[in-house]
C-alpha positions in Angstrom: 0.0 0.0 0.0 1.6 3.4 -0.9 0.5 6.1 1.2 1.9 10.2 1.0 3.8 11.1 3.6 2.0 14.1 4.2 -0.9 11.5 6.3 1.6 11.2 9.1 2.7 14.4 8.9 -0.8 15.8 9.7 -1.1 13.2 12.4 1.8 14.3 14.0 0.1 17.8 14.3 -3.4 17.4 15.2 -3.5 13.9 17.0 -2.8 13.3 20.8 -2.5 10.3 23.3 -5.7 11.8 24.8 -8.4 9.6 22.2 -7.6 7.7 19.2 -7.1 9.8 16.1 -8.9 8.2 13.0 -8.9 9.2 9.2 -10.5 7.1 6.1 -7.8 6.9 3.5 -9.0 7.2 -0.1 -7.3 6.4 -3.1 -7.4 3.6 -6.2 -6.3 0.3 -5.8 -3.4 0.3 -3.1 -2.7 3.9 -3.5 -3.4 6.5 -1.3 -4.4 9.6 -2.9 -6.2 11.6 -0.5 -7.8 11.2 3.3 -10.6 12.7 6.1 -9.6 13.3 9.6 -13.2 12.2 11.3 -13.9 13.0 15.1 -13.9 10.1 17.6 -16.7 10.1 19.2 -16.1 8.1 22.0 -13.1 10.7 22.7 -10.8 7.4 24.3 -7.3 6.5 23.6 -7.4 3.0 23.2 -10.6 3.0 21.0 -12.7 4.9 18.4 -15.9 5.0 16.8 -16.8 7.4 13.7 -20.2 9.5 13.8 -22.0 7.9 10.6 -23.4 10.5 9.3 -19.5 12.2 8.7 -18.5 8.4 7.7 -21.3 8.8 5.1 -20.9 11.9 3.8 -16.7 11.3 3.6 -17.5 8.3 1.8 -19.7 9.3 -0.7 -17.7 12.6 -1.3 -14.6 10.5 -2.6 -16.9 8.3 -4.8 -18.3 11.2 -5.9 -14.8 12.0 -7.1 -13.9 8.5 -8.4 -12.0 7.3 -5.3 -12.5 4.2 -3.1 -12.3 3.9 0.6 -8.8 1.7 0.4 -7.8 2.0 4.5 -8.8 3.3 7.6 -6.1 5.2 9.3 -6.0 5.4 14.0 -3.7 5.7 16.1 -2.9 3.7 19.0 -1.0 4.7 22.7 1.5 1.7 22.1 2.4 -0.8 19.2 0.6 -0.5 16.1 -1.3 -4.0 16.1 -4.5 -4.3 15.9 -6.6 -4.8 19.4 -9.3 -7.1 19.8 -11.6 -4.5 18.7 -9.8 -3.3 15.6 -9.9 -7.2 14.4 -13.8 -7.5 14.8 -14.1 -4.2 12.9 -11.6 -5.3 10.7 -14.0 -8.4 9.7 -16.9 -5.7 8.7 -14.5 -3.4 6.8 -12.1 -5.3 4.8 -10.1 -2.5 4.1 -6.4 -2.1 5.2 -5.9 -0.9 8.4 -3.2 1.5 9.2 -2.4 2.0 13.2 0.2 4.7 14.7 2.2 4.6 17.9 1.1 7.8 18.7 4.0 8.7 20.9 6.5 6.9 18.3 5.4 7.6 15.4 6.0 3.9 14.1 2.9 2.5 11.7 2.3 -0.4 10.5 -0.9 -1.7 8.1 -3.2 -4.7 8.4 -5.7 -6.3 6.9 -8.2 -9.0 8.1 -7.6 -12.4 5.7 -8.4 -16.0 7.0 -9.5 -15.4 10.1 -6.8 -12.9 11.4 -4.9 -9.8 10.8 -2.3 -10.3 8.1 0.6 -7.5 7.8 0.4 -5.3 4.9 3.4 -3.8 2.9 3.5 0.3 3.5 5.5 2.5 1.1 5.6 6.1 2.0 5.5 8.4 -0.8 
């Protein structure tokens, strides 16, 4: 998956160990092209949960456009593995999932394939 640079950048600015700091990455195929910071409504770090009605309206915005929703971007207050609840989402949204260390910096992507979460190859562009 290639993803700009400029995603972590931004994430280094506006995110915070205070609540999980989510984004839906848009793009074609495995390329990142462009994202949407969304508020976390459940305002935790160690979990998040995306109003719907901004989910919606993201989503059909980069259709609208003639991208695809191709990963879903949080960060995490240690290693960037997926928790227990990142793989149950992870079954419903078989995307790839991107998670920051949010106090490291280091990322890592997933995505859910027979039965578990399988590393993904990141290229930062």
């Amino acid at each position: 998956m290639k993803i700009p640079a400029r995603l972590l950048e931004e994430a280094r600015r506006r995110c915070s160990p205070d609540a999980e700091c989510p984004a839906l990455l848009f793009g074609r195929e495995e390329t990142v092209l462009t994202w949407s910071w969304l508020r976390n409504v459940l305002n935790s770090p160690t979990a998040f949960l995306l109003d719907p009605e901004e989910m919606y309206r993201a989503i059909t915005d980069a259709e609208a456009s003639g991208l695809e929703l191709v990963a879903i971007f949080h960060t995490h207050p240690g290693p960037p593995a997926p928790s227990p609840i990142d793989i149950k989402y992870m079954r419903l949204w078989p995307v790839a999932w991107v998670i920051s260390n949010v106090y490291t910096w280091e990322t890592a992507a997933w995505r859910f394939k027979e039965g578990r979460a399988a590393p993904v190859h990141l290229e930062w562009i």
